[in-house]
TIDO-855660 format. One record per residue (C-alpha): x, y, z. Coordinates in nm, 3 decimals. Layout:
TIDO-855660
((X Y Z))
...
END
This chain:
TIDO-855660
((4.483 -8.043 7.331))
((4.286 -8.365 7.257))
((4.070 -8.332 7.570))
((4.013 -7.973 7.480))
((3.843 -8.087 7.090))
((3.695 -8.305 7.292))
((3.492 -8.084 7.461))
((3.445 -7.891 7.198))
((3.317 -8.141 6.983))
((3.083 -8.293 7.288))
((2.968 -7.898 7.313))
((2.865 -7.947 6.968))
((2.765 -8.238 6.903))
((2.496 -8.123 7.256))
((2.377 -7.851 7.047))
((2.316 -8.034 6.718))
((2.116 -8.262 6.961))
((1.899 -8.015 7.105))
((1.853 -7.842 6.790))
((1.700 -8.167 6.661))
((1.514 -8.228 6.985))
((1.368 -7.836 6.944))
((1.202 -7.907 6.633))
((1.119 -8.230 6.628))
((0.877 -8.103 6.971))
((0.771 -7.819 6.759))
((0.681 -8.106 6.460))
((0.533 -8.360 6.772))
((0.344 -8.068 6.927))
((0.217 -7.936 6.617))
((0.096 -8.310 6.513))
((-0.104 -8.339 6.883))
((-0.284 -8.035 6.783))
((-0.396 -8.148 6.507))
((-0.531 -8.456 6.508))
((-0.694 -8.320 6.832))
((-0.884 -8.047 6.668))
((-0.928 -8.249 6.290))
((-1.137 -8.519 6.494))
((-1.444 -8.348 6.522))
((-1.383 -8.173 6.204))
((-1.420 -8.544 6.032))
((-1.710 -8.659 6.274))
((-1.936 -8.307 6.208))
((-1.788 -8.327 5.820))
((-1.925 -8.704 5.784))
((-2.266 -8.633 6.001))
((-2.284 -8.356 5.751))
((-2.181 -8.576 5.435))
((-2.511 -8.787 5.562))
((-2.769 -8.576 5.608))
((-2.723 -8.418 5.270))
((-2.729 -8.746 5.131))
((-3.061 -8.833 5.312))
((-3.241 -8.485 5.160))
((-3.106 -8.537 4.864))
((-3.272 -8.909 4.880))
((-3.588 -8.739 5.004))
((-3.615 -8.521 4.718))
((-3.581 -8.770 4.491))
((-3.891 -8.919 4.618))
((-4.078 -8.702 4.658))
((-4.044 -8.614 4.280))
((-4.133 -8.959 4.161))
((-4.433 -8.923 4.364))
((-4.528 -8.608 4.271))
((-4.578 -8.723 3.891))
((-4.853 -8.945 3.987))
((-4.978 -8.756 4.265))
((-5.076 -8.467 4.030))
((-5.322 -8.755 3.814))
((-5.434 -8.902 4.142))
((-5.552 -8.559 4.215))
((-5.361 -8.552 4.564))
((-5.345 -8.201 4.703))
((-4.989 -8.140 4.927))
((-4.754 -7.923 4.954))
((-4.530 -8.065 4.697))
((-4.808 -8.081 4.453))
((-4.871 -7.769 4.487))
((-4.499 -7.671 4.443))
((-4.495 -7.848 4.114))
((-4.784 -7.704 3.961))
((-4.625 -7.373 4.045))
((-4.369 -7.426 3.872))
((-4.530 -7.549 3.581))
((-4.803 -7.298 3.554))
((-4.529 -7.021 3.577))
((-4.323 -7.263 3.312))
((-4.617 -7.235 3.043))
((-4.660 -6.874 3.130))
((-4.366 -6.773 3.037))
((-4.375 -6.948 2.733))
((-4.684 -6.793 2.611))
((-4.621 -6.455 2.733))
((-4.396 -6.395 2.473))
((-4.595 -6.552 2.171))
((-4.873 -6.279 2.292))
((-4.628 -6.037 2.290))
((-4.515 -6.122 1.970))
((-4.895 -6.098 1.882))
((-4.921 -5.756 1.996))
((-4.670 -5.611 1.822))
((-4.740 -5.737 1.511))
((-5.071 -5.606 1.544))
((-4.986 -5.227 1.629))
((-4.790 -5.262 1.279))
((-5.058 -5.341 1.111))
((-5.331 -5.073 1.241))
((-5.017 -4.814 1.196))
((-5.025 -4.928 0.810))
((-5.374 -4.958 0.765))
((-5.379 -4.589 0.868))
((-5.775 -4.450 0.832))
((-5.901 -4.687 0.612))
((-6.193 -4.844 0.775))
((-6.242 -5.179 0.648))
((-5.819 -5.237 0.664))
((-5.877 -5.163 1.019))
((-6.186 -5.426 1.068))
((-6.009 -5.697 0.844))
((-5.698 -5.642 1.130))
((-5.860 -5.650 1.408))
((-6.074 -5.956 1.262))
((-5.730 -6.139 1.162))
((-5.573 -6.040 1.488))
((-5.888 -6.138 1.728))
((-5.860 -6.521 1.572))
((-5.496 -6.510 1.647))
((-5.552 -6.392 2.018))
((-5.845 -6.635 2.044))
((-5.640 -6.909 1.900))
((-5.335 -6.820 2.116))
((-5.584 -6.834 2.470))
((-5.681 -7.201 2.347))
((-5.329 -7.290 2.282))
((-5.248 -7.190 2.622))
((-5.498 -7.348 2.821))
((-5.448 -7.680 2.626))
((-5.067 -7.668 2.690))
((-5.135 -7.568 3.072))
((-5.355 -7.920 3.049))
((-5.111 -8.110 2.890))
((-4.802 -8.018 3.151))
((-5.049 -8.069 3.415))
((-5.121 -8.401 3.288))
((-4.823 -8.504 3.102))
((-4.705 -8.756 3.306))
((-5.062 -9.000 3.290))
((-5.365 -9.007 3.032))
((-5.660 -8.826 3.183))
((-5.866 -9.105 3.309))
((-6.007 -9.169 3.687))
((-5.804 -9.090 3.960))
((-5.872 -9.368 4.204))
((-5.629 -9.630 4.077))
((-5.333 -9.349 4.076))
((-5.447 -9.298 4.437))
((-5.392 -9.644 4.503))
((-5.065 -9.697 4.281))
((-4.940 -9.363 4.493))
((-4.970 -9.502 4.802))
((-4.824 -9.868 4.723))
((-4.530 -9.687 4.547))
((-4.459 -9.447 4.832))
((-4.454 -9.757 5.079))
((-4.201 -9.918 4.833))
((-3.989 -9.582 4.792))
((-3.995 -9.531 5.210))
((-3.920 -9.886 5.260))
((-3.608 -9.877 5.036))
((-3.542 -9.552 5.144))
((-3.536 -9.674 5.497))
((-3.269 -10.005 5.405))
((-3.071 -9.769 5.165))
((-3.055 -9.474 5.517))
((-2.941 -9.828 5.732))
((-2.684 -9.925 5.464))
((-2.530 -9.593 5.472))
((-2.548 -9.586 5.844))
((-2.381 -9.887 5.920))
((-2.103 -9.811 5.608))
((-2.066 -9.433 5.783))
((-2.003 -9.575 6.110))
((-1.778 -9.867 6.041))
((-1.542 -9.591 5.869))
((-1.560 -9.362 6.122))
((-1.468 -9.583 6.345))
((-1.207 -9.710 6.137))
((-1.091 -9.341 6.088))
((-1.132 -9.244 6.428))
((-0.909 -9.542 6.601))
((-0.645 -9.442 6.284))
((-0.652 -9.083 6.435))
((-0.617 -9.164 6.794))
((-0.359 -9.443 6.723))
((-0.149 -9.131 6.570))
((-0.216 -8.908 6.848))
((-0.138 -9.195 7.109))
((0.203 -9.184 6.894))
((0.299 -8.820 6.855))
((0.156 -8.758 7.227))
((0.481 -9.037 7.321))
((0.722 -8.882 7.090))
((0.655 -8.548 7.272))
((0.688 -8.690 7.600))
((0.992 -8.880 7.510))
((1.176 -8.591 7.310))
((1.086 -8.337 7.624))
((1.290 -8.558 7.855))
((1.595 -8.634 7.618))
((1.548 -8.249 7.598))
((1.587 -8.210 7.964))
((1.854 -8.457 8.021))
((2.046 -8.262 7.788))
((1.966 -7.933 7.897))
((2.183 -7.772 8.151))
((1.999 -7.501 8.341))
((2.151 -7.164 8.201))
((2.215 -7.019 8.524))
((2.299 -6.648 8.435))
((1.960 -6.618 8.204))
((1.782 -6.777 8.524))
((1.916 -6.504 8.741))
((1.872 -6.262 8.484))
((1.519 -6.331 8.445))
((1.254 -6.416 8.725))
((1.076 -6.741 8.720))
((0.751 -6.505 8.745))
((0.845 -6.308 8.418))
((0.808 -6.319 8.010))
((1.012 -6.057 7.939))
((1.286 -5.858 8.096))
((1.482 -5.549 7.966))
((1.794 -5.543 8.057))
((1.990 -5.169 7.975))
((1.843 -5.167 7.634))
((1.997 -4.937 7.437))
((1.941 -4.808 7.019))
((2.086 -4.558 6.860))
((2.037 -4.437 6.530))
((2.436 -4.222 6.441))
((2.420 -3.969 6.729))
((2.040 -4.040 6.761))
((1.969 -4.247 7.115))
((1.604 -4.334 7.024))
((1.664 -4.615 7.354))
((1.876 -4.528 7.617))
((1.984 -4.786 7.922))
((1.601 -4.846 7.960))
((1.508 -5.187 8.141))
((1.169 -5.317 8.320))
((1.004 -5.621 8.295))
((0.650 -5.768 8.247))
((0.502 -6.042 8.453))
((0.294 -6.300 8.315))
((-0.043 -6.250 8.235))
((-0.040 -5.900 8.272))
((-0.144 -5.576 8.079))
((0.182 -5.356 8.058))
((0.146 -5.038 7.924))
((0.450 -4.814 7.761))
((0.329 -4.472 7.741))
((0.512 -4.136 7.619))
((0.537 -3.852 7.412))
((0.583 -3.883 7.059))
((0.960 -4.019 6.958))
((0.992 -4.084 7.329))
((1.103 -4.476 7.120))
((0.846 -4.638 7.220))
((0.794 -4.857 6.888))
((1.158 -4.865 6.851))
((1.166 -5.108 7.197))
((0.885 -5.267 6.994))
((1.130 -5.355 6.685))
((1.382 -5.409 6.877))
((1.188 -5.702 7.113))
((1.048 -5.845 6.781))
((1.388 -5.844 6.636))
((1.308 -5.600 6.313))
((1.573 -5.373 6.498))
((1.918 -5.510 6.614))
((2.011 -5.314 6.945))
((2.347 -5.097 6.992))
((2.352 -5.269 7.354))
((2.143 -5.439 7.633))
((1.964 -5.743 7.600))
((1.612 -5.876 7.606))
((1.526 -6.198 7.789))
((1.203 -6.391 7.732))
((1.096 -6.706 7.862))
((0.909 -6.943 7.671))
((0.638 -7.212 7.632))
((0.891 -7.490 7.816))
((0.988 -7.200 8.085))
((1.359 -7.177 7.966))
((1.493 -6.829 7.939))
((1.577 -6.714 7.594))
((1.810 -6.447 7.518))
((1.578 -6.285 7.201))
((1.916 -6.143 7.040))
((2.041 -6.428 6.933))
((1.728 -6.508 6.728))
((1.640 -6.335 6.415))
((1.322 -6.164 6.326))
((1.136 -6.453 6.122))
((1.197 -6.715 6.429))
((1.024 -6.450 6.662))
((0.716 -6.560 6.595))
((0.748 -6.988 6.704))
((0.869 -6.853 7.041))
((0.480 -6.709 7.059))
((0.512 -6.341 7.004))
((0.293 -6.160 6.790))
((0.275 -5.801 6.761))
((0.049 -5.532 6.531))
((0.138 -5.245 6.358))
((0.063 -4.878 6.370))
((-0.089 -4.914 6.047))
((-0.338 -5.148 5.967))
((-0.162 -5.416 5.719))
((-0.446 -5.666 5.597))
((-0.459 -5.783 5.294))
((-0.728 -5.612 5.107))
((-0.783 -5.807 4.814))
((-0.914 -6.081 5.046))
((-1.211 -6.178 5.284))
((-1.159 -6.202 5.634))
((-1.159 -6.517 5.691))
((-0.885 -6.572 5.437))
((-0.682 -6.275 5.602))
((-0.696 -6.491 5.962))
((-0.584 -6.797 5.766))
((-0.244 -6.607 5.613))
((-0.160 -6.557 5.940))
((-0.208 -6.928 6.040))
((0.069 -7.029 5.770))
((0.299 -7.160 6.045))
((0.083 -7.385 6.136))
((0.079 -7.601 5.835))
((0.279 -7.899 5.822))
((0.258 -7.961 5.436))
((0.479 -7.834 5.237))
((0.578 -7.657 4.891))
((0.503 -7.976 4.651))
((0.151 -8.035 4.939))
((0.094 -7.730 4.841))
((0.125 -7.714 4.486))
((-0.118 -8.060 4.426))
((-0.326 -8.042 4.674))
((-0.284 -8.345 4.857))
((-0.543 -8.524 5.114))
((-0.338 -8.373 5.390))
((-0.311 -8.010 5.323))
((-0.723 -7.992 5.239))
((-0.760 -8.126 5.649))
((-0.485 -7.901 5.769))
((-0.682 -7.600 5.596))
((-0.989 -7.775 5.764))
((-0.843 -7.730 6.086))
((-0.718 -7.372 6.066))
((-1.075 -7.248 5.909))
((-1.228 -7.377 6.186))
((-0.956 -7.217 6.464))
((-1.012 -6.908 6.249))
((-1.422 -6.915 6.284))
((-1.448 -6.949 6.672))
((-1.131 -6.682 6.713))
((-1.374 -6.464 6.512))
((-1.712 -6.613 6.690))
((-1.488 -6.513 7.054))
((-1.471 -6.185 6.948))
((-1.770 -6.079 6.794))
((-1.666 -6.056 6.425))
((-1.844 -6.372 6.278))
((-2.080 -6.131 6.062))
((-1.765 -6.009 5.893))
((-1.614 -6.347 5.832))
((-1.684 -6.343 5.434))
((-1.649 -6.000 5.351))
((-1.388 -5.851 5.184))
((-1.179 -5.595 5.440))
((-1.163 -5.333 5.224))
((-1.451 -5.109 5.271))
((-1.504 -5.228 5.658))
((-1.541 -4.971 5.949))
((-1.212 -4.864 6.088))
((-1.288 -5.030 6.441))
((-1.373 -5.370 6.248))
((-1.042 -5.364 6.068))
((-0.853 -5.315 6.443))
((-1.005 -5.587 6.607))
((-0.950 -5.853 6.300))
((-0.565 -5.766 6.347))
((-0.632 -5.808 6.741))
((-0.847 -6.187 6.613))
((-0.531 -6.197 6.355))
((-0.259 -6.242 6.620))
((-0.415 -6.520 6.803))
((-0.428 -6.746 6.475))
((-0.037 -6.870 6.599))
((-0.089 -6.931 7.012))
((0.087 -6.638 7.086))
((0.194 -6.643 7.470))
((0.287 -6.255 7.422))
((0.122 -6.032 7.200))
((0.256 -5.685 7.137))
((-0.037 -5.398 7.059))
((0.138 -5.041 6.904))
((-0.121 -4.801 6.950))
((-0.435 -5.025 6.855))
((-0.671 -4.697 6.957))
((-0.488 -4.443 6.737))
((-0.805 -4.335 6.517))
((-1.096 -4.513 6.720))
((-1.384 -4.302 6.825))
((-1.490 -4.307 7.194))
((-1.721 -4.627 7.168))
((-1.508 -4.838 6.988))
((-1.205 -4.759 7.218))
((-1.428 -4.877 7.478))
((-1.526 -5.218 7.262))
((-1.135 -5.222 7.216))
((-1.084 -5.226 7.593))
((-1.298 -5.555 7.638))
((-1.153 -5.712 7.324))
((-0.838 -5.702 7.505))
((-0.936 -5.801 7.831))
((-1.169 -6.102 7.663))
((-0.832 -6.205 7.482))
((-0.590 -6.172 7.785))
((-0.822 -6.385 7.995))
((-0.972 -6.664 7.760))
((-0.650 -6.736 7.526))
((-0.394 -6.677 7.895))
((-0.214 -6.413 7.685))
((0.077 -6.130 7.821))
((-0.050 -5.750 7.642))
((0.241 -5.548 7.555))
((0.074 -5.227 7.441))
((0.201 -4.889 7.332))
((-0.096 -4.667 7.361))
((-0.124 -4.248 7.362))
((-0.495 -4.240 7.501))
((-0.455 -4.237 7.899))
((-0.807 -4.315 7.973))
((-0.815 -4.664 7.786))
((-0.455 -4.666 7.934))
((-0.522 -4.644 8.304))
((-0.848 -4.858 8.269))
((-0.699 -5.125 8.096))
((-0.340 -5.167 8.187))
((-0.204 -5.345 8.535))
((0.139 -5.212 8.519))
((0.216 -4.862 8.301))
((0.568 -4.804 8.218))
((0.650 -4.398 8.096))
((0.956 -4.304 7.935))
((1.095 -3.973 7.716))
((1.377 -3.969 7.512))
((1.438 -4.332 7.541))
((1.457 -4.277 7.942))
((1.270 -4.431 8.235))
((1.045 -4.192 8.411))
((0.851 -4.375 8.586))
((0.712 -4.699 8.641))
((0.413 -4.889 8.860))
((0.050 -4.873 8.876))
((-0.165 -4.683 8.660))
((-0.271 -4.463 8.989))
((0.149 -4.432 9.058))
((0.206 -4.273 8.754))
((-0.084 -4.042 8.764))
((0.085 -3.902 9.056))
((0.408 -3.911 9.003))
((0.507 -3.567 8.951))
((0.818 -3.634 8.691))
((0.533 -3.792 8.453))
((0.327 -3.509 8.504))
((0.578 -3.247 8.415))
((0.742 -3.457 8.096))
((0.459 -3.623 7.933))
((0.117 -3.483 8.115))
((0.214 -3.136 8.110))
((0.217 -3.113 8.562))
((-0.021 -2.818 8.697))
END
């Protein structure tokens, strides 16, 4: 008996162990990411940081030079500029006094009706006013002109410009080596801080991997159950809804790397396998093995449906499910929320931490959308955008958490012929430059048999057939249940 609870208790104790092992590697891993990407984040955000500094510094003095430049009679570009600006200042002003002017005046001819000499006196009165109004102007367009020096010769402004613009470059130039030397010191400082951390999670990885593997005993039924080749097997699947069988006894598997199609007539339960691999369905029998990031097989029903997607499986949906109140580039971030390592009370103040974990996702979300060809969307709301846009930001959507196996149900339904085609190299770019597994249910054979490496058809929640896109074009039991034969 006591060697028995002590087993049990050693059995235990092994899988409290591991469990603690699991996520501190998901924590570790999720740390190494981060500081890997946030270090050129800081190094572009501080180059940045200095270069608006030194405009800002540039316009500055330029401005204090300008004053004196427009007395010393100096014609440049910036001059120019300001004189704009003023003449269209004064303009203004006056525009609306002889407006004013003008108005009054129609009054009074519409008062003084026919009588002749009311009508001279008016125009008289109102001919003064205009003249006086024209002088006004002109004197105020001097006086902005020249409201920064008295009018006298321009010479010694000519020569005070050029001594103070030698001054103003010269401390320009110490204040620019100041900042330089302050910039660089703290990047540096930041920089060693960043890789000292890295240095430390990178260990804590390594370290927790091998207690992880020490512990580990190889699971040798899921090894035989699942090739070492494989992501996901099938394995006599089976869902039935009362006396419905939406799945019955179906099993394949999908190799690595590969396009797999699952083709068949509609309520042949072809998204039910879907919800059923991503957990949203609990099967009547069967199982489905899946091997992971560390290669261990993975029996996916003993998981539930919100742990699906750390394993790295991502799936769409028939219908498109965006968030429409928001911009695209907000709409990739949502889907990044697992990768933030802040939580609720980071969240609710804002901390230093959270603003360069958003840092990092925006910038994982701009070159997923630069990859695929959607940057011109990034900040415009969804709502409103063509249909084919919409499909490929959920395609751009799905690779915001790593997935290692992303699930596609029907991401052509609704596409015209073009756009299937642009859908067809989205998924190809995506399997080949983020080394992803396609799942896809799809009902149009051409993108189909184009796109996919291995096409599995079923009806009624049966295998028909299953190989090569050419395979199943001949195979004459596809051709009579779901192509219609000859």
């Amino acid at each position: 008996m006591g060697k028995t609870m002590n087993k049990f208790a050693m059995k235990i104790t092994n899988k409290i162990v591991k469990w603690v092992l699991l996520r501190r590697i998901e924590a570790a891993e999720a740390s190494v990411e981060f500081y890997q990407k946030f270090l050129p984040i800081m190094v572009e955000k501080r180059r940045q940081r200095s270069e608006n500094q030194a405009c800002q510094q540039d316009l500055r003095r330029q401005h204090r030079l300008g004053k004196i430049a427009i007395s010393a009679g100096i014609d440049d570009a910036y001059v120019q500029e300001m004189k704009a600006e003023v003449r269209q200042s004064v303009e203004t002003r006056f525009d609306w006094k002889r407006r004013a002017l003008g108005q009054s005046q129609k009054r009074a001819l519409a008062k003084a009706g026919t009588d002749s000499q009311r009508l001279s006196a008016v125009e008289t009165r109102f001919g003064i006013a205009i003249a006086r109004w024209e002088k006004a102007k002109t004197v105020a367009m001097d006086k902005a002109f020249l409201r920064f020096r008295e009018k006298a010769d321009p010479v010694p402004y000519r020569a005070e410009h050029a001594l103070l613009k030698a001054k103003l470059l010269a401390v320009d130039a110490a204040k620019a080596e100041f900042r330089g030397r302050k910039e660089s010191a703290v990047l540096a400082r930041q920089s060693a801080a960043l890789e000292g951390r890295l240095a430390q999670k990178t260990a804590l990885l390594t370290e927790s991997k091998n207690r992880l593997k020490s512990l580990t005993r190889v699971d040798e039924v899921l090894e035989q159950k699942i090739g070492s080749d494989e992501i996901l097997r099938l394995d006599h699947l089976s869902m039935h809804f009362g006396g419905l069988k939406a799945v019955d006894d179906l099993s394949f598997s999908v190799k690595k790397g590969e396009i797999f199609g699952l083709i068949g007539p509609n309520g042949a339960g072809k998204t039910t396998v879907f919800n059923c691999l991503t957990r949203f369905y609990k099967p009547t029998a069967g199982n489905v093995y899946y091997r992971n990031r560390l290669q261990e097989p993975l029996d996916l029903n003993r998981y539930k449906v919100h742990q699906v997607i750390r394993l790295g499986i991502a799936r769409t949906f028939q219908n498109i499910e965006l968030i429409w109140e928001l911009n695209v580039i907000d709409n990739m971030m949502v889907a990044g929320h697992t990768l933030f390592r802040t939580r609720f009370f980071g969240h609710l103040f804002g901390i230093r931490k959270l603003r360069h974990e958003e840092a990092v996702i925006r910038g994982k979300a701009e070159k997923i959308l630069l990859d695929l060809g959607l940057a011109a969307y990034m900040f415009l709301p969804v709502y409103g955008l063509p249909y084919g846009i919409l499909k490929k930001i959920e395609l751009a959507r799905t690779l915001m958490t790593d997935p290692q196996l992303i699930i596609l149900d029907e991401p052509a339904a609704g596409l015209n012929d073009l756009e299937k085609e642009q859908l067809g190299e989205t998924i190809r770019k995506i399997q080949k430059r983020y080394d992803a597994t396609i799942f896809l249910v799809e009902h149009d054979m051409g993108l189909v048999m184009n796109l996919c490496d291995t096409v599995c058809a079923i009806s009624f929640g049966k295998m028909l057939a299953i190989g090569t896109p050419k395979a199943i074009q001949q195979s004459q039991v596809v051709r009579e249940a779901y192509l219609g034969g000859e």
